[in-house]
C-alpha positions in Angstrom: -5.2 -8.3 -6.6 -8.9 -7.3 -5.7 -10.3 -7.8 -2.2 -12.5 -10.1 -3.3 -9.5 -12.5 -3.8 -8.3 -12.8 0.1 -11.8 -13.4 0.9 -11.9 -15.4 3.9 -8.2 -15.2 4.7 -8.2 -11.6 6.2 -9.7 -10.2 9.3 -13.2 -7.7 8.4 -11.6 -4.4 9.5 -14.3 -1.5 10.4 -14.3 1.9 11.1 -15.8 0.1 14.8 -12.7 -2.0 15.3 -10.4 -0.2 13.6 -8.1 -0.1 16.9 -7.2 -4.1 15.8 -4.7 -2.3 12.9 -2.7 -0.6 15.5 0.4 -3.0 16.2 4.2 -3.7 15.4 5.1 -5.7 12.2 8.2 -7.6 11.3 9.7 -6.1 7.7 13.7 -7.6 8.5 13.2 -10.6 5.9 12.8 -10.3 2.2 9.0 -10.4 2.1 8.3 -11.4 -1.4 5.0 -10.5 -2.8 2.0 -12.9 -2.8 0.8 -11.9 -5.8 3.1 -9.9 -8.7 3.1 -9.4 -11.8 6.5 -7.8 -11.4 10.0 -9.1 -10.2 11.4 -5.8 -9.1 10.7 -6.4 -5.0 13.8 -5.9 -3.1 14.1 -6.2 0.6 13.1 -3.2 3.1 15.2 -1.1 4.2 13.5 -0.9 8.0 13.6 -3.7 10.3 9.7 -3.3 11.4 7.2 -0.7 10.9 4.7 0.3 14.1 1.1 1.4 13.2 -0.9 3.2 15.2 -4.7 3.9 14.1 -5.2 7.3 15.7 -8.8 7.3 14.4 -11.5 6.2 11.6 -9.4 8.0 8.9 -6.3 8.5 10.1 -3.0 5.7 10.8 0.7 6.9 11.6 3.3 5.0 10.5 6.7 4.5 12.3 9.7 3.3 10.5 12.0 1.6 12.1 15.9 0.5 11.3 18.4 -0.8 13.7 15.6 0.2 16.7 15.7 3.9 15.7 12.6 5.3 14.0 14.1 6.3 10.7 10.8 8.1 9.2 7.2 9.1 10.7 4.1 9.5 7.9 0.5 9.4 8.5 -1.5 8.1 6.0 -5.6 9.3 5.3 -8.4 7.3 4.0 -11.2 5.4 4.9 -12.3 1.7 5.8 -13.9 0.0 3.0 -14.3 -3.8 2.2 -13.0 -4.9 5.4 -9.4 -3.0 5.0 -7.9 0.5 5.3 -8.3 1.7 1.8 -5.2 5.2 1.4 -6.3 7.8 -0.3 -5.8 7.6 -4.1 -2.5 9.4 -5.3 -1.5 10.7 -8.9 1.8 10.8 -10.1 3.0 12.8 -12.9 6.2 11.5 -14.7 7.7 14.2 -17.4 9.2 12.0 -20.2 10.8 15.0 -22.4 9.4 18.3 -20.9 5.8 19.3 -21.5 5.2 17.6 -24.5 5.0 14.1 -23.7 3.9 13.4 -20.1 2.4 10.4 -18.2 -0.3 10.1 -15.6 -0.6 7.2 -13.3 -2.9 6.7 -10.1 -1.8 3.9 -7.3 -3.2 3.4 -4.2 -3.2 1.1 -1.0 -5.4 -1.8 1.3 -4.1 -2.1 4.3 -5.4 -5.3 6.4 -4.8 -7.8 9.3 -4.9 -11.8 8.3 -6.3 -14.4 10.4 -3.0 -14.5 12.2 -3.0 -10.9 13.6 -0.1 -10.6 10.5 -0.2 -7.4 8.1 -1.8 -7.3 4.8 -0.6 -5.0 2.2 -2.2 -5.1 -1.1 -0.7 -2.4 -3.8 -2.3 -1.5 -6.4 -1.0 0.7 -9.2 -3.9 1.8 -11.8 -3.7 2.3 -15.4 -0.6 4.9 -17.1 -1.9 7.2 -19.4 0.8 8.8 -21.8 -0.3 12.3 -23.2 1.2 14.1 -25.9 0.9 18.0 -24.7 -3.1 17.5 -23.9 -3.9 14.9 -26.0 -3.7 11.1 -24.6 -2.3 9.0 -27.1 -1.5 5.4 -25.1 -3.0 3.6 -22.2 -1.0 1.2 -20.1 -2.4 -1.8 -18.0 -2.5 -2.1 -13.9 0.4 -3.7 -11.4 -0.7 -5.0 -8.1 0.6 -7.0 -5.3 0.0 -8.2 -2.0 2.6 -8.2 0.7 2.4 -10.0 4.5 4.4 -8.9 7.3 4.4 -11.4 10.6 3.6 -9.0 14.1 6.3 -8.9 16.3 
């Protein structure tokens, strides 16, 4: 899912207003993914998640289950296209050693909708497979979108 696609349904975040992102968010129900291309989306394991925008590149996240805060992160990037775009991460996945190897980038848009609710947009890029150096398959993209109501 681009950005371009929820045009008009999100809230134009800045790095001016970026103290609108800071808020608590409701993650108890089975939140189902706007957009998928996958079935695999099981329910949360936290009840709510609090977000805090500490400044222009910088939000913590507090995880909460049961009203305990299970797990504290804090997340870098930058505002860009009217969301919090996370910095991009690479994951390395070893199939059978150093021989054959994949490579696969995903990152994150967080956003507020019209309703104050939390946007989520995933996006996993392409999988490259390599055989020791040399990249012998290319795999397609998976992304999603996810709302979460504010408490």
């Amino acid at each position: 899912m681009k950005t371009a696609q929820r045009k008009g349904l999100d809230q134009k975040l800045t790095s001016k207003n970026y103290t609108f992102l800071s808020g608590a968010f409701d993650c108890s129900h089975k939140n189902l993914p706007l957009i998928s291309t996958r079935e695999e989306h099981t329910k949360s394991p936290y009840d709510s998640v609090h977000l805090q925008a500490i400044s222009r590149k910088l939000i913590l996240i507090e995880k909460y289950a049961h009203g305990v805060c299970i797990d504290t992160i804090q997340i870098k990037g930058k505002f860009k296209n009217g969301y919090f775009k996370t910095k991009r991460n690479w994951e390395t996945h070893y199939t059978a050693g150093p021989l054959l190897w994949t490579l696969q980038d995903h990152f994150n848009y967080i956003g507020l909708t019209k309703d104050h609710n939390l946007i989520l947009l995933h996006m996993d890029g392409g999988t490259v497979g390599f055989f020791l150096f040399f990249p012998f398959m290319a795999g397609n993209n998976h992304q999603y979108a996810s709302e979460y109501p504010q408490i």
